[in-house]
BALOBA-1460 file (C-alpha; in Angstrom, 3 decimals):
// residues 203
<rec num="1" residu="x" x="-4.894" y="-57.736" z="-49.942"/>
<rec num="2" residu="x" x="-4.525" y="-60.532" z="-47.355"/>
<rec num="3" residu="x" x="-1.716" y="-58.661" z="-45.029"/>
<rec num="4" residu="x" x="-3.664" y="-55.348" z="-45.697"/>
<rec num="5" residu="x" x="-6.700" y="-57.881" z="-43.885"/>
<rec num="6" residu="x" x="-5.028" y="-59.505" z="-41.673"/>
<rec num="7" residu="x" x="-3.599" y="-55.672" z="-40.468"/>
<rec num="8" residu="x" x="-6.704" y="-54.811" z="-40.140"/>
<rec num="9" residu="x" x="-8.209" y="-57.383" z="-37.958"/>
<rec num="10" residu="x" x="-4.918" y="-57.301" z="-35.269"/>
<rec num="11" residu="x" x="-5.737" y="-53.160" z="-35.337"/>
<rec num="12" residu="x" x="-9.133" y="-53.938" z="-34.567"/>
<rec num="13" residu="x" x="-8.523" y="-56.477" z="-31.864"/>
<rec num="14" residu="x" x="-5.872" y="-54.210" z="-29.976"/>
<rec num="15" residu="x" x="-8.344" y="-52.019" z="-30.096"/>
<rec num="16" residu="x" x="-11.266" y="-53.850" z="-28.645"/>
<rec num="17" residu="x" x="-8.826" y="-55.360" z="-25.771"/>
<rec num="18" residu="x" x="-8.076" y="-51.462" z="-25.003"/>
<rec num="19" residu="x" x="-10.965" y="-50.132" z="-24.590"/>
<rec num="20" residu="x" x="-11.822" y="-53.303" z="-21.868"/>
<rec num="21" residu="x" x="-8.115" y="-52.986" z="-20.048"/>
<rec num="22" residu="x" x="-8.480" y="-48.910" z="-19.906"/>
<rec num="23" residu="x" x="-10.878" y="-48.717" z="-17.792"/>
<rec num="24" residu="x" x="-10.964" y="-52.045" z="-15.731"/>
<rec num="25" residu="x" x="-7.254" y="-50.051" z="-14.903"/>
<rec num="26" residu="x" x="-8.640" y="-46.992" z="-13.674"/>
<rec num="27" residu="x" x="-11.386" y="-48.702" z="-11.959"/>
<rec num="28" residu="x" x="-8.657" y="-50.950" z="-9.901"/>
<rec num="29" residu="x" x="-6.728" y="-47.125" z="-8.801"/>
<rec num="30" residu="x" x="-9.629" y="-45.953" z="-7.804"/>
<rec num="31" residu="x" x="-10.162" y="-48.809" z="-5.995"/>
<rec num="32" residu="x" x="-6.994" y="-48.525" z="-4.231"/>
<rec num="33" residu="x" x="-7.005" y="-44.607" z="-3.854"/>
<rec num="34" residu="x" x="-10.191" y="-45.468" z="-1.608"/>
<rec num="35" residu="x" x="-8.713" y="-48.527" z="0.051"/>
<rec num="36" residu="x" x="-5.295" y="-47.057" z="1.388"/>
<rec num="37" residu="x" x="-6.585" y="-43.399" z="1.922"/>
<rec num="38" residu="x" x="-7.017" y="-42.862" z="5.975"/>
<rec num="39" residu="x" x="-10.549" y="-41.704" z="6.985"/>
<rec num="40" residu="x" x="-10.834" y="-38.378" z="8.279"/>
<rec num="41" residu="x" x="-11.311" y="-37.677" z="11.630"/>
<rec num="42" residu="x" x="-13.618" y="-34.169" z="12.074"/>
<rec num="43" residu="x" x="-12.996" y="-33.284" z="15.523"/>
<rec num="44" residu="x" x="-8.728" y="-33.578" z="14.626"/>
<rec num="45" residu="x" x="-9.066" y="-30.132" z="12.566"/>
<rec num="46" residu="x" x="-11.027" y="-28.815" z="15.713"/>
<rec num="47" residu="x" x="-8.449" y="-29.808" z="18.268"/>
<rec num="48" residu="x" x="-5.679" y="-28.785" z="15.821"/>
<rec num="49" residu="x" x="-6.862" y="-25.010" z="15.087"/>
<rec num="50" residu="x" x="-4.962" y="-21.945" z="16.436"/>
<rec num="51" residu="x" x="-8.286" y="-20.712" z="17.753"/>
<rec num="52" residu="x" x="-11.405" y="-22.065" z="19.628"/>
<rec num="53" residu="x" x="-13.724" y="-21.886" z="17.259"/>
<rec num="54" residu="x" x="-16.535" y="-22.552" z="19.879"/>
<rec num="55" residu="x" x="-15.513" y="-20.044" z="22.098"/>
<rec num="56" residu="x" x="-14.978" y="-17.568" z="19.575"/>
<rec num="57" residu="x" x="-18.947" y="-17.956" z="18.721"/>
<rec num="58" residu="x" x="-19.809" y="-17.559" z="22.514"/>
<rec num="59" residu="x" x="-17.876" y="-14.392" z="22.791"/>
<rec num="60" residu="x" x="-17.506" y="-12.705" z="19.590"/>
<rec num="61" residu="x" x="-14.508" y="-10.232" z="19.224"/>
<rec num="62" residu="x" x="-12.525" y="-8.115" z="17.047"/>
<rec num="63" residu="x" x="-8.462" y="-9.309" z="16.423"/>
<rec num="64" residu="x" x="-6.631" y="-5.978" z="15.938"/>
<rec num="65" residu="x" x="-9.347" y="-3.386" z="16.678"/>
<rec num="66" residu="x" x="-8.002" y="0.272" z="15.974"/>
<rec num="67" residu="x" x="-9.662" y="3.782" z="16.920"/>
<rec num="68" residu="x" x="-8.132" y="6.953" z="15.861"/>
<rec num="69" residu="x" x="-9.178" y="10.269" z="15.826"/>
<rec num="70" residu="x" x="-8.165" y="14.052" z="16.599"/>
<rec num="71" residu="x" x="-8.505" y="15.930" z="19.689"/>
<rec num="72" residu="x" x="-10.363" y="19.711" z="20.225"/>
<rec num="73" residu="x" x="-7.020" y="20.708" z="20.322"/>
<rec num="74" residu="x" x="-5.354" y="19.598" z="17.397"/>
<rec num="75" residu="x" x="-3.354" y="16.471" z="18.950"/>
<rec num="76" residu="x" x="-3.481" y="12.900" z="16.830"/>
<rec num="77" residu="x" x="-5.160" y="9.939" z="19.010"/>
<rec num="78" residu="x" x="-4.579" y="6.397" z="18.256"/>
<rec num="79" residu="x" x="-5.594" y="3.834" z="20.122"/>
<rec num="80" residu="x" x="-4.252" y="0.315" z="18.855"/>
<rec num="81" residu="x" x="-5.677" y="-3.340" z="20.766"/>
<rec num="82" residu="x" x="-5.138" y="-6.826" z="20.175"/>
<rec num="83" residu="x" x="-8.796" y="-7.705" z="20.816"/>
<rec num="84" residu="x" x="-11.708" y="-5.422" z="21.520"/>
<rec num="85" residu="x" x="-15.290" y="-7.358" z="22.759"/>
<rec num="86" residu="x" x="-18.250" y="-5.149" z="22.560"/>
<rec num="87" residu="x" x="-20.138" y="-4.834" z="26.035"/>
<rec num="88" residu="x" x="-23.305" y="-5.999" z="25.600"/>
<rec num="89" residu="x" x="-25.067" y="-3.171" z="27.871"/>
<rec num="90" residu="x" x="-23.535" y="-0.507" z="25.660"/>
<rec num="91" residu="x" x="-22.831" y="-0.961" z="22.669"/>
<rec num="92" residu="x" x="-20.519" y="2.096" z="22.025"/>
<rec num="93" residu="x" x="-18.039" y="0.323" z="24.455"/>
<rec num="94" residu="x" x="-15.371" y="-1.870" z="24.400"/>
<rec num="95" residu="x" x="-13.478" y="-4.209" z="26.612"/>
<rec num="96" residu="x" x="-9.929" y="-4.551" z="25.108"/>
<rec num="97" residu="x" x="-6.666" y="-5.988" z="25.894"/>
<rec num="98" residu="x" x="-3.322" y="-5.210" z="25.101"/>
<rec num="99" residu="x" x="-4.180" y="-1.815" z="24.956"/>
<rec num="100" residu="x" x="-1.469" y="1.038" z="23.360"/>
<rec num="101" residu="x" x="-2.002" y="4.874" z="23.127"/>
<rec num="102" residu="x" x="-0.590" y="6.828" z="21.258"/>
<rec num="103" residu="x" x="-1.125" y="10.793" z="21.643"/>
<rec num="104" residu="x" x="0.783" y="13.178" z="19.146"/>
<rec num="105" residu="x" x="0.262" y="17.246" z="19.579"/>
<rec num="106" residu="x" x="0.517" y="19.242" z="16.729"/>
<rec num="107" residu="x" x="3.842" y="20.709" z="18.145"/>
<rec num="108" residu="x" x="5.938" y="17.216" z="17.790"/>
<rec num="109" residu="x" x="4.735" y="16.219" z="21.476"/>
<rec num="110" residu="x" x="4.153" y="12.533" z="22.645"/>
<rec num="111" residu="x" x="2.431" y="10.831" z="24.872"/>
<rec num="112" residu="x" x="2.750" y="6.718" z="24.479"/>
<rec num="113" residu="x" x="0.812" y="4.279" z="27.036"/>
<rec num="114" residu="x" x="0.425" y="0.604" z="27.470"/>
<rec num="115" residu="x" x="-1.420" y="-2.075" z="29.522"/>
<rec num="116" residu="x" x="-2.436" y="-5.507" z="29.435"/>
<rec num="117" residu="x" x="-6.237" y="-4.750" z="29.606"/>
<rec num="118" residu="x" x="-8.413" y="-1.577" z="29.734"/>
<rec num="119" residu="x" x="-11.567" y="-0.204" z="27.848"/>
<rec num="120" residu="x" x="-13.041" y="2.387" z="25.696"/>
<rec num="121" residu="x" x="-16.169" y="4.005" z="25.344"/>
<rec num="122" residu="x" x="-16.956" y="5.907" z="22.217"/>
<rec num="123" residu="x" x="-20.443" y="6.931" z="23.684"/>
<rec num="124" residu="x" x="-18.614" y="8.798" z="26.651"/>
<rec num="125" residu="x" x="-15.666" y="9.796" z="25.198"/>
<rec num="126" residu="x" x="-13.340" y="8.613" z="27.414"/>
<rec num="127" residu="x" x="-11.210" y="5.382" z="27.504"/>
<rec num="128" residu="x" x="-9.295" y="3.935" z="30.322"/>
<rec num="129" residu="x" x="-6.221" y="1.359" z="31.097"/>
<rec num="130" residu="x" x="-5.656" y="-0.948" z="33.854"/>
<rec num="131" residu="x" x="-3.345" y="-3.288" z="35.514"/>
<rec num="132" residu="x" x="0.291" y="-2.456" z="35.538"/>
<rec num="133" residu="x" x="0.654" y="0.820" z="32.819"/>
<rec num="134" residu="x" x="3.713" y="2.438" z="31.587"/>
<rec num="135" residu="x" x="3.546" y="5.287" z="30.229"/>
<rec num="136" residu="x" x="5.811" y="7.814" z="28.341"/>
<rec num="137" residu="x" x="6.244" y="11.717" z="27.937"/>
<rec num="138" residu="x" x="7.808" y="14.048" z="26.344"/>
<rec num="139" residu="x" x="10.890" y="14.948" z="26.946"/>
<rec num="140" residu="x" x="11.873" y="11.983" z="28.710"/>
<rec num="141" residu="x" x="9.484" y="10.889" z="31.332"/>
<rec num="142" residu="x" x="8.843" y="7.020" z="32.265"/>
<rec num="143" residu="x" x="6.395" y="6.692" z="34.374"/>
<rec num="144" residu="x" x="4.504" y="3.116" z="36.188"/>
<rec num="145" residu="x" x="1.045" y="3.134" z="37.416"/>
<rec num="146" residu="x" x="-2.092" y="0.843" z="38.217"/>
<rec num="147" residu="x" x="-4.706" y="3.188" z="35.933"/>
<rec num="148" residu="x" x="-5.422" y="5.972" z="33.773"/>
<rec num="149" residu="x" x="-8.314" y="7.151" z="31.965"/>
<rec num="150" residu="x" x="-8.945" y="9.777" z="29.927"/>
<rec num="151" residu="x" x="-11.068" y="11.732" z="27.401"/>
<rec num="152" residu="x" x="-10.995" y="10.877" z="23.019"/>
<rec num="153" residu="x" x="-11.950" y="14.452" z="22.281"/>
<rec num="154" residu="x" x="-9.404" y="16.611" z="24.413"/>
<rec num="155" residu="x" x="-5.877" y="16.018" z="25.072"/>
<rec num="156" residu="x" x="-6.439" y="14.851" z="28.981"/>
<rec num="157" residu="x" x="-4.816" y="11.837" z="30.572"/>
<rec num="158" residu="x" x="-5.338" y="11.253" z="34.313"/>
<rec num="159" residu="x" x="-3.978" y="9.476" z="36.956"/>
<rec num="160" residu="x" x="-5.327" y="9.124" z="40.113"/>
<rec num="161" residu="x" x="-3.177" y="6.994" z="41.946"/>
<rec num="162" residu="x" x="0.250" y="6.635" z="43.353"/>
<rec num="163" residu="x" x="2.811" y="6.508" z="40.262"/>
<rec num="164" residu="x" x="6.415" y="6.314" z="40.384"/>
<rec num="165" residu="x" x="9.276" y="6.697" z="37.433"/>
<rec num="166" residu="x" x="11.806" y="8.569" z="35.875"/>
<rec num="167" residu="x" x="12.286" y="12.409" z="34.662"/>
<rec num="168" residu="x" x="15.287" y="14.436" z="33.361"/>
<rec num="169" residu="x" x="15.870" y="15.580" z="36.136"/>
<rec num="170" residu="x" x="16.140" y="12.315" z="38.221"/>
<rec num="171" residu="x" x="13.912" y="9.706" z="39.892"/>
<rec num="172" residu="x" x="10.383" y="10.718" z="41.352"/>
<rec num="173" residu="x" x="7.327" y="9.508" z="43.182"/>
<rec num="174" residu="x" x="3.651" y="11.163" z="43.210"/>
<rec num="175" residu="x" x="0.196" y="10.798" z="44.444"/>
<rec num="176" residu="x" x="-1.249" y="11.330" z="41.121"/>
<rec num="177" residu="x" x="-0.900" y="13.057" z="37.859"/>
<rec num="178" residu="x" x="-2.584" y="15.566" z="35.361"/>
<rec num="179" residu="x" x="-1.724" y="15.512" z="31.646"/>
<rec num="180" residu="x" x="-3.156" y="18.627" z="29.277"/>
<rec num="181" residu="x" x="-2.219" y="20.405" z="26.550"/>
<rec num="182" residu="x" x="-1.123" y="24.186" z="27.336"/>
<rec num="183" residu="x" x="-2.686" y="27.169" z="26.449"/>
<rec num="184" residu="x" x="-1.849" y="28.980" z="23.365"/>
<rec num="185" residu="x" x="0.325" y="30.879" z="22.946"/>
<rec num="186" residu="x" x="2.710" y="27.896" z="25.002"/>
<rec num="187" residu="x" x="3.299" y="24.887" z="23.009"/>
<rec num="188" residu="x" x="3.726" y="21.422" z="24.616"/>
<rec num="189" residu="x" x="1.815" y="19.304" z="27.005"/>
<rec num="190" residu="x" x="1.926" y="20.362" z="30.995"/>
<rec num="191" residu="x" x="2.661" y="17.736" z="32.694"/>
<rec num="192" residu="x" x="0.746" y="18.221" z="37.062"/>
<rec num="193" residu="x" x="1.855" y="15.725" z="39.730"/>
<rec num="194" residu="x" x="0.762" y="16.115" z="43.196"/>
<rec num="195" residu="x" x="0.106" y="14.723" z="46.616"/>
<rec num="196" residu="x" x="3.321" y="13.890" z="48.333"/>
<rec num="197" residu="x" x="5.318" y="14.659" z="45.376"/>
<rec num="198" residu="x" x="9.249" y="13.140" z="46.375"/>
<rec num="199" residu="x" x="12.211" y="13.762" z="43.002"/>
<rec num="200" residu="x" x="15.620" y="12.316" z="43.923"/>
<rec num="201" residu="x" x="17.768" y="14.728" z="42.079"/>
<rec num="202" residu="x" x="20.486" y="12.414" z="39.930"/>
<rec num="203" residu="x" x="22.745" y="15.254" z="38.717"/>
C-alpha cells in the first residue's frame, strides 16, 4: 500500500513539473523564432518582381492578347501580340507589340507577317504593322518592308512603300504591293507589285 503511495505521489509530481516545463519550452522557441528571424523589408519584393507593378497600374495592358476571326472570303485570320494597350480615344483599338499575322485561305494558302509594333482597330476593321516587317507568301515569297495595313473582314494586305525580298523566281525590288484573294473560279491569293518593279532572275 505504501509503494502503491509513494507511486502515486512521484506520478503526480512528474506530472505537475510537466505541465510547468512544457510550456515555459515552447514559450523560450517562440522566443527565439522571433529573435533570430530577419525583419522584412516591403519595398525588397517590389524591387525584386519581374514586372513594375506601378507602371503596370499607370498603363494597364493585356500579356498575350489574341484576335481571330474569318474573312468575307472564307480565309482564317489570326492575329497573335505580346501586349495589346487599349487607346483611350477609342476603345475598339489597340496599340500592340510584337505583332504576328497569320492569314490561311480556304485553298491551303498562307500569308505570315511580323513586326515589333503595330495596331488594330476592331471598330474599323483594319489593323496595321510598323517598323521593320517581314512578311511571307505562298509559294515562296520573303518579302521586307517598313508597313502594312490591312482589312479583318476581307483577305487584303497592303503595302505602300518600297519593299524588297525574295521570289521563286529570283531576287526583286518594288514600289509597293497588293495582296487579295482571286476570284472564283481561281484559287490562291494574287499577289500585285508595282512602281519600278526590278526581279534579278537567279536561274
Amino acid at each position: 500500500m505504501k509503494r502503491t503511495l509513494a507511486s502515486a505521489q512521484r506520478y503526480s509530481w512528474f506530472i505537475g513539473w510537466f505541465k510547468l516545463v512544457l510550456p515555459l519550452s515552447a514559450l523560450v522557441l517562440l522566443s527565439m523564432v522571433f529573435l533570430l528571424a530577419r525583419p522584412v523589408d516591403p519595398s525588397r519584393g517590389i524591387q525584386m518582381a519581374e514586372i513594375d507593378v506601378e507602371e503596370r497600374a499607370r498603363d494597364p495592358r493585356i500579356s498575350g492578347a489574341r484576335f481571330a476571326g474569318v474573312t468575307d472570303d472564307g480565309a482564317a485570320l489570326r492575329i497573335e501580340a505580346e501586349t495589346a494597350r487599349t487607346d483611350p480615344h477609342a476603345m475598339l483599338r489597340f496599340d500592340v507589340t510584337g505583332l504576328a499575322l497569320y492569314l490561311d485561305g480556304p485553298d491551303g494558302e498562307t500569308v505570315l507577317a511580323r513586326s515589333a509594333s503595330g495596331s488594330i482597330d476592331r471598330g474599323e476593321g483594319v489593323f496595321s504593322m510598323d517598323g521593320m516587317v517581314e512578311l511571307a507568301a505562298s509559294p515562296g515569297y520573303r518579302l521586307q518592308t517598313e508597313r502594312v495595313t490591312g482589312l479583318l473582314d476581307t483577305t487584303r494586305v497592303e503595302v505602300s512603300g518600297t519593299l524588297s525580298g525574295t521570289a521563286p523566281a529570283g531576287e526583286f525590288f518594288a514600289g509597293n504591293l497588293l495582296i487579295t484573294a482571286n476570284t472564283p473560279p481561281a484559287a490562291g491569293y494574287k499577289l500585285v507589285f508595282g512602281s519600278g518593279v526590278r526581279l534579278i532572275y537567279l536561274p
